[in-house]
C-alpha positions as CSV (number, residue, x, y, z in Angstrom):
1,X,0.0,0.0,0.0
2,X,1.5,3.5,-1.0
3,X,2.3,5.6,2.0
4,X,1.3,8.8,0.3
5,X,-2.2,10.5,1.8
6,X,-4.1,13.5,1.4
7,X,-2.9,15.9,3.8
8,X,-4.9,19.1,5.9
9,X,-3.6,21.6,5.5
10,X,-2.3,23.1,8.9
11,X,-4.8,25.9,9.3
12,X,-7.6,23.7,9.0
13,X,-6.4,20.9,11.8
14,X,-8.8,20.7,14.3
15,X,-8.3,20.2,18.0
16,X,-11.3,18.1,20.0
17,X,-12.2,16.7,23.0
18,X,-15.5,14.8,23.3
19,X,-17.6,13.2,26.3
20,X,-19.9,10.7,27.2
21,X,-21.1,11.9,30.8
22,X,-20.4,8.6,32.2
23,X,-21.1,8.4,36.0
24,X,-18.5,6.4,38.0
25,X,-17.6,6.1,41.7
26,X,-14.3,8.1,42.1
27,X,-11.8,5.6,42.7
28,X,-10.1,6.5,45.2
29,X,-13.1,8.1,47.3
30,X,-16.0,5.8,46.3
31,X,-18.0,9.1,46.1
32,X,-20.2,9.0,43.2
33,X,-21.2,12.7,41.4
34,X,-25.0,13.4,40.6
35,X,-26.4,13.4,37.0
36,X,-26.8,17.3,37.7
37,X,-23.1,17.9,38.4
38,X,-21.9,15.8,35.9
39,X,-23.8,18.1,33.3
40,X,-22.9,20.8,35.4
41,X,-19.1,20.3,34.7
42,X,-20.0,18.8,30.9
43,X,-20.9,22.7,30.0
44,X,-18.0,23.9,32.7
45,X,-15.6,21.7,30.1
46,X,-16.8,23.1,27.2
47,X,-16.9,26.4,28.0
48,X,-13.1,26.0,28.9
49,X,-12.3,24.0,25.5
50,X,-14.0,27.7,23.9
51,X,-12.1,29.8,25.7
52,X,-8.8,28.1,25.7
53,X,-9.4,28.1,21.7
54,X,-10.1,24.3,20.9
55,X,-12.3,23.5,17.7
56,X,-14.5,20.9,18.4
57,X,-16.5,19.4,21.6
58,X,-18.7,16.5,21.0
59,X,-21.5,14.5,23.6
60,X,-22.1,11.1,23.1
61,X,-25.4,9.2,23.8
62,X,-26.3,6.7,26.0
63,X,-29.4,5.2,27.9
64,X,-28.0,3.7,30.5
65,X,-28.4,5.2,34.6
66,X,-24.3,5.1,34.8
67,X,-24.0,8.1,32.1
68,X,-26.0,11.4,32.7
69,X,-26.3,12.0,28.8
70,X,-29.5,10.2,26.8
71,X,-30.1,13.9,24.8
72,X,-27.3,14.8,22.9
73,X,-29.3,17.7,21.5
74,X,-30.3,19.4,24.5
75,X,-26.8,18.9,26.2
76,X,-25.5,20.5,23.0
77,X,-28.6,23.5,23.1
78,X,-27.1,24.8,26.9
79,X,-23.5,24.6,25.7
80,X,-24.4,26.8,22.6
81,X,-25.4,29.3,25.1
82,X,-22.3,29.5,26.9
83,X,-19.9,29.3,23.7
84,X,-19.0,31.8,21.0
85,X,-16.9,29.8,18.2
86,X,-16.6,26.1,19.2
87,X,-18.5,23.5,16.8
88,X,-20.9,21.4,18.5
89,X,-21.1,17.4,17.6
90,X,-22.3,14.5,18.5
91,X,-20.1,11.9,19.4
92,X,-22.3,9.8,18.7
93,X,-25.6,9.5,17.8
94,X,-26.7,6.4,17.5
95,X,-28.5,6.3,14.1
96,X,-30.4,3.3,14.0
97,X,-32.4,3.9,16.8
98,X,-33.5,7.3,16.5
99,X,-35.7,8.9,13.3
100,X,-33.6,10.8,11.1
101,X,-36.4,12.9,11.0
102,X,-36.1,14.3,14.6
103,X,-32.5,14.2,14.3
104,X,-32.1,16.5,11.5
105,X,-34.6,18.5,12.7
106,X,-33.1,18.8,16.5
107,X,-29.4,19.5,15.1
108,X,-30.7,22.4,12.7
109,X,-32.5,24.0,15.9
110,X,-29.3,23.4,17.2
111,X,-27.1,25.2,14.2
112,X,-29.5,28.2,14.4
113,X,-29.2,28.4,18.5
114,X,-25.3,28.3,18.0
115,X,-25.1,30.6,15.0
116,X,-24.1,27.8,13.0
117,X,-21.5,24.9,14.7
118,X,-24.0,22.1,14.8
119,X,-22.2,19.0,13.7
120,X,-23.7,14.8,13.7
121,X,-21.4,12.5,14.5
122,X,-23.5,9.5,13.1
123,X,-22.8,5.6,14.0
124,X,-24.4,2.1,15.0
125,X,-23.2,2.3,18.4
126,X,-21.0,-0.2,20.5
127,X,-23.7,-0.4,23.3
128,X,-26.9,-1.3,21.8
129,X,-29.8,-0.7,25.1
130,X,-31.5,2.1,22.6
131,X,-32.5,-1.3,20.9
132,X,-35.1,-2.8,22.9
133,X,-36.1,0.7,24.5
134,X,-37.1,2.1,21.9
135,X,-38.8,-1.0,20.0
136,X,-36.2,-2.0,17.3
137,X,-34.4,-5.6,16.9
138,X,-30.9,-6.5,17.0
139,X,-31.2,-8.2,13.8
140,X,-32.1,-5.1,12.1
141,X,-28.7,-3.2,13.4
142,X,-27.1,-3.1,10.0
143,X,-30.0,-2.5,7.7
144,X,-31.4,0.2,10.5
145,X,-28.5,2.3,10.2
146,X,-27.9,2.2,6.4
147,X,-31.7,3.4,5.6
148,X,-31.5,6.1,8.2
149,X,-28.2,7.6,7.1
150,X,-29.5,8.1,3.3
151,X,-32.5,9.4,4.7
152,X,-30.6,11.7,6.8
153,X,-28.2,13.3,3.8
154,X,-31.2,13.7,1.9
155,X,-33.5,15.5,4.5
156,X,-29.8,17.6,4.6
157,X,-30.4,18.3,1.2
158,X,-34.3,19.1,0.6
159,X,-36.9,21.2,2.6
160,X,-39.9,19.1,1.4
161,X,-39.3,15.3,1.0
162,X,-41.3,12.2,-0.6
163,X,-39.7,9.2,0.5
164,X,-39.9,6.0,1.7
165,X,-38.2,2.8,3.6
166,X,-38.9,0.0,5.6
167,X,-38.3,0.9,9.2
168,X,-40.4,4.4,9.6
169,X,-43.9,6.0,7.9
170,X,-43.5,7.2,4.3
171,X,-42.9,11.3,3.8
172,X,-45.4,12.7,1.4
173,X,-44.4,16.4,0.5
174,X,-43.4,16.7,4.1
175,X,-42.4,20.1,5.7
176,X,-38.5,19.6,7.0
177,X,-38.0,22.4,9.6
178,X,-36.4,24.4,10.6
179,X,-33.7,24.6,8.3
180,X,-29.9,25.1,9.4
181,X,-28.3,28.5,9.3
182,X,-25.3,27.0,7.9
183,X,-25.9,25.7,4.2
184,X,-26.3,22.3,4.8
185,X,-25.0,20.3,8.6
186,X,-21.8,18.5,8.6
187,X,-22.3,15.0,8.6
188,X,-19.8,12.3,9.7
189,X,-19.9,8.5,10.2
190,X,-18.1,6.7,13.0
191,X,-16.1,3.9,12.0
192,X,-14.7,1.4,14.4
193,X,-12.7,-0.9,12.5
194,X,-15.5,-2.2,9.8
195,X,-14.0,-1.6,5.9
196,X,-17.9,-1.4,4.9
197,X,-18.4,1.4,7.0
198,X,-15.4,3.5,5.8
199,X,-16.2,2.3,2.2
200,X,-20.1,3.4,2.7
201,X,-18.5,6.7,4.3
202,X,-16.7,7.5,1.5
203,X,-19.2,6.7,-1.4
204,X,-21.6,9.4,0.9
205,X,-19.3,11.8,0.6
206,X,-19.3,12.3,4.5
207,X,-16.6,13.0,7.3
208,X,-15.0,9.8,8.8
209,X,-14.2,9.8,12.6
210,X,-12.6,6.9,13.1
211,X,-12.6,5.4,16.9
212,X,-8.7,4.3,17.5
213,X,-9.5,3.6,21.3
214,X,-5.7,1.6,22.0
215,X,-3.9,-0.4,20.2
216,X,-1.5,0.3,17.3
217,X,-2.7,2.7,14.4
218,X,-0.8,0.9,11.8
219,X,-3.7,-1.5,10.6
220,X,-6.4,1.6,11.0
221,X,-4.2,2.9,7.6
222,X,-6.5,0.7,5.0
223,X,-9.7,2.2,6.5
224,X,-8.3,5.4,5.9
225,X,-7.1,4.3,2.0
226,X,-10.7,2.6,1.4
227,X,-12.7,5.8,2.5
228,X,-10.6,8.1,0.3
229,X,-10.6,5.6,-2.4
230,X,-14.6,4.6,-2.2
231,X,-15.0,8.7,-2.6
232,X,-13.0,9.9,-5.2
233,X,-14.7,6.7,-7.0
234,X,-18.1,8.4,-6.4
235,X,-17.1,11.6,-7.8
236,X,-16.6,13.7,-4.6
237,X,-13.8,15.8,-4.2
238,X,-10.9,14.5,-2.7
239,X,-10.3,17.8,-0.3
240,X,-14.3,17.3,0.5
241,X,-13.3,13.8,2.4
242,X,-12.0,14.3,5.9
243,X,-10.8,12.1,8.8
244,X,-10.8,12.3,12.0
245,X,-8.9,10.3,14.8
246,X,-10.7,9.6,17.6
247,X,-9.2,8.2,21.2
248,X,-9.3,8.1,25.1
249,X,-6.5,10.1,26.3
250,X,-5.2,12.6,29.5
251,X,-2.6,14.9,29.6
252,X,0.2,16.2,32.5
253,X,3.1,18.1,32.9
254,X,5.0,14.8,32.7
255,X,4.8,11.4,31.7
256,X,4.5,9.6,34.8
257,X,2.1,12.2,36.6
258,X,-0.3,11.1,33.4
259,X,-0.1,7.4,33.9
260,X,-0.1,7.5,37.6
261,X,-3.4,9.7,37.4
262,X,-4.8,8.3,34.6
263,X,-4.5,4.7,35.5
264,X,-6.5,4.1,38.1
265,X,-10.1,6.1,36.8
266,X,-9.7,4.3,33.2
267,X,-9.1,0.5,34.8
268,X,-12.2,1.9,37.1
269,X,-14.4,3.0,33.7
270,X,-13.1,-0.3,32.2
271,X,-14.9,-2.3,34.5
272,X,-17.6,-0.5,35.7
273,X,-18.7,0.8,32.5
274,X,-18.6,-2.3,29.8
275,X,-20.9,-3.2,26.6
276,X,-21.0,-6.6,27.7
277,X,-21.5,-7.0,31.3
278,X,-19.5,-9.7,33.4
279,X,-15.5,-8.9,30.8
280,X,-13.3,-7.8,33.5
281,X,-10.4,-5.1,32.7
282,X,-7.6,-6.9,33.6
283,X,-4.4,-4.9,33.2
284,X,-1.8,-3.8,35.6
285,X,-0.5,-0.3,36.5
286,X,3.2,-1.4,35.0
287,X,1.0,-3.5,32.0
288,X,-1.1,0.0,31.4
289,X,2.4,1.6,30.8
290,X,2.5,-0.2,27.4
291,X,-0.7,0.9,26.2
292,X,0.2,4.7,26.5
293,X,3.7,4.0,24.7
294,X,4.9,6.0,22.1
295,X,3.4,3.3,19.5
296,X,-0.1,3.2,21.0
297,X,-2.9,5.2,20.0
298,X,-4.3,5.7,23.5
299,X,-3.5,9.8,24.0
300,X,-1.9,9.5,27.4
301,X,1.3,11.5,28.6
302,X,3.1,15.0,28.8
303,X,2.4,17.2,25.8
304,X,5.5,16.5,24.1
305,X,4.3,12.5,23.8
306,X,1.4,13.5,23.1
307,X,2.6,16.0,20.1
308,X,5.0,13.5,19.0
309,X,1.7,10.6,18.5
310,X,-1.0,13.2,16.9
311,X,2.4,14.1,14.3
312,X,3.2,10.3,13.5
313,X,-1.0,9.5,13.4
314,X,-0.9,12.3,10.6
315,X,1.7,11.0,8.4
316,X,-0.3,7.3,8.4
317,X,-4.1,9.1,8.0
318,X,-3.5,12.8,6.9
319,X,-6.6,13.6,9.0
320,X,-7.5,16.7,9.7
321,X,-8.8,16.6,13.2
322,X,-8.0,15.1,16.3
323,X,-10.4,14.2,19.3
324,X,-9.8,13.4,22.5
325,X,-12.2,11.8,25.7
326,X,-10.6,13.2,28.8
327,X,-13.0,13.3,31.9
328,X,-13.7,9.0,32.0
329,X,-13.8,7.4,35.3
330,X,-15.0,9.8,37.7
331,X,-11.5,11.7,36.9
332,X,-12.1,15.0,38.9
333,X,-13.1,18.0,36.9
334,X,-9.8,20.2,38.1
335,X,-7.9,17.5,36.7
336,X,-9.5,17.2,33.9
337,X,-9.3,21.1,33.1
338,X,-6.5,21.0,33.4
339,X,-5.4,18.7,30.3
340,X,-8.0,20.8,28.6
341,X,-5.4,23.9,29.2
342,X,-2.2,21.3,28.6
343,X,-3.8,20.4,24.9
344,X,-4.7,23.7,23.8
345,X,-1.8,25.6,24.8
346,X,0.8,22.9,24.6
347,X,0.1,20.8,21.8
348,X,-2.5,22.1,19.6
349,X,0.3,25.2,18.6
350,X,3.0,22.8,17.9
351,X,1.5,20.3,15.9
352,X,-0.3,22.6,13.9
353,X,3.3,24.3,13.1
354,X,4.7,21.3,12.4
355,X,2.3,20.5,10.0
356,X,2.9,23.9,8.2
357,X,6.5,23.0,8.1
358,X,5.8,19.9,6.2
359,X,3.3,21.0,3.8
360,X,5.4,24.5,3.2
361,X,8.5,21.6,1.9
């Protein structure tokens, strides 16, 4: 396979974070926040991210009592009202089990309440309780997903739409509003590891956020190829297909402060907080240390580690935006402002210079 991608160009690299709400016993303190202060320091977080000048901040969906976050849209709505330039995303929404409908038409109220930064992170989901709670079958998980996602791009693209599937009622000349301030909403898929789903994101034409959650980035490179490849096939423009890395990840002043914070709230939100009850976490603090090594995709360590990944990550994928899940695991809020601070001051600046450097050669 040729080593040559499609770079972003430096000015356009986008710096993330993104959060799920998850509520977990503090390790250490076996205290457990409220649903009410975990939002409470979900908007706190993002308001930082603004402020300290990162690009993007994405909520995540879930229906479970451990994570305060079921309504991504609403979460999204009270952020908009305490941000001025950040873009607001999903992260994700979990396509299959919602209409597109009410999707498309939450997220455009959303655009127009934030002056335009609404943004859908669409995907199938890795925890499927949206399933039986809202009435749809397992078995249906693939072909759920792939109806509502065409239905989404084209509600995206019309104001009145005739139309009709096999999982919700038929539109006949049907009203789509409001309609977004900007143009049209960014749309992206999240892609796990599945070829079909990077090939089905680049025939779309949409973003591709790919989920690198540990592990070695190395074999995530084809996914990358077959997206680009899949779209410039389908006629879109090669600039119009972008990629973003996705991963867990905290930030210190060194190293070891990171891993010894970190270690202990992520093997915590391992096994407290699983898509298939009863798989214990089993990894030791000296163990962790190889999962945060320089080779690993899991964001972990002082900024210059964490520099030195998000620069190698870019020569494999030439994505143009990086996210980043910080608070996981009851992890206090002061600590995780504080890697909020660490990534936009201290490694958002250099990357993006050294990305200049290489595309100026």
């Amino acid at each position: 396979m040729s080593n040559e991608v499609n770079t972003a160009p430096a000015s356009d690299f986008e710096f993330g974070i993104y959060t799920l709400g998850d509520i977990v016993a503090d390790c250490h303190t076996g205290d457990k926040i409220s649903p009410k202060q975990r939002l409470d320091e979900v908007i706190a977080a993002a308001k930082l991210a603004d402020e300290a000048g990162l690009d993007v901040f994405g909520v995540g969906e879930h229906h479970r009592l451990d994570f305060a976050i079921s309504s991504v849209p609403v979460v999204l709505a009270a952020i908009s009202q305490v941000t001025r330039r950040i873009k607001l995303t999903s992260a994700t929404t979990v396509l299959s089990t919602i209409d597109p409908v009410r999707v498309f038409e939450d997220f455009a109220t959303l655009d127009l309440l934030s002056n335009g930064r609404a943004e859908i992170i669409a995907g199938r989901g890795a925890f499927v309780e949206s399933f039986p709670l809202f009435g749809y079958e397992l078995e249906d998980y693939h072909r759920l997903f792939a109806e509502n996602i065409n239905l989404l791009l084209e509600l995206n693209k019309h104001e009145i739409m005739n139309w009709e599937g096999s999982f919700r009622s038929s539109l006949k000349d049907s009203e789509i509003a409001p309609r977004p301030l900007q143009q049209s909403l960014p749309v992206w898929i999240g892609v796990g590891g599945s070829p079909e789903s990077a090939e089905k994101a680049g025939v779309l034409g949409t973003g591709m956020a790919i989920a690198i959650l540990s592990g070695s980035p190395e074999p995530f490179q084809e996914l990358a190829a077959t997206y680009r490849r899949a779209g410039i096939q389908a006629g879109h423009a090669p600039e119009a297909l972008k990629i973003a890395i996705t991963s867990h990840g905290y930030i210190a002043e060194t190293s070891q402060q990171a891993l010894d914070e970190y270690y202990p709230y992520y093997y915590s939100y391992r096994n407290s907080i699983s898509p298939k009850p009863g798989q214990e976490y089993k990894v030791s603090h000296d163990d962790f240390g190889q999962y945060v090594s320089p080779d690993n995709t899991m964001a972990v360590g002082s900024p210059q580690q964490i520099i030195e990944k998000i620069l190698y990550q870019h020569e494999l994928f030439g994505h143009s935006r990086f996210m980043t899940q910080l608070d996981i695991g009851g992890l206090p809020y002061a600590k995780v402002a504080k890697a909020i601070e660490l990534l936009a001051t201290e490694v958002a600046p250099v990357v993006r210079r050294e990305i200049a450097k290489k595309s100026n050669r």
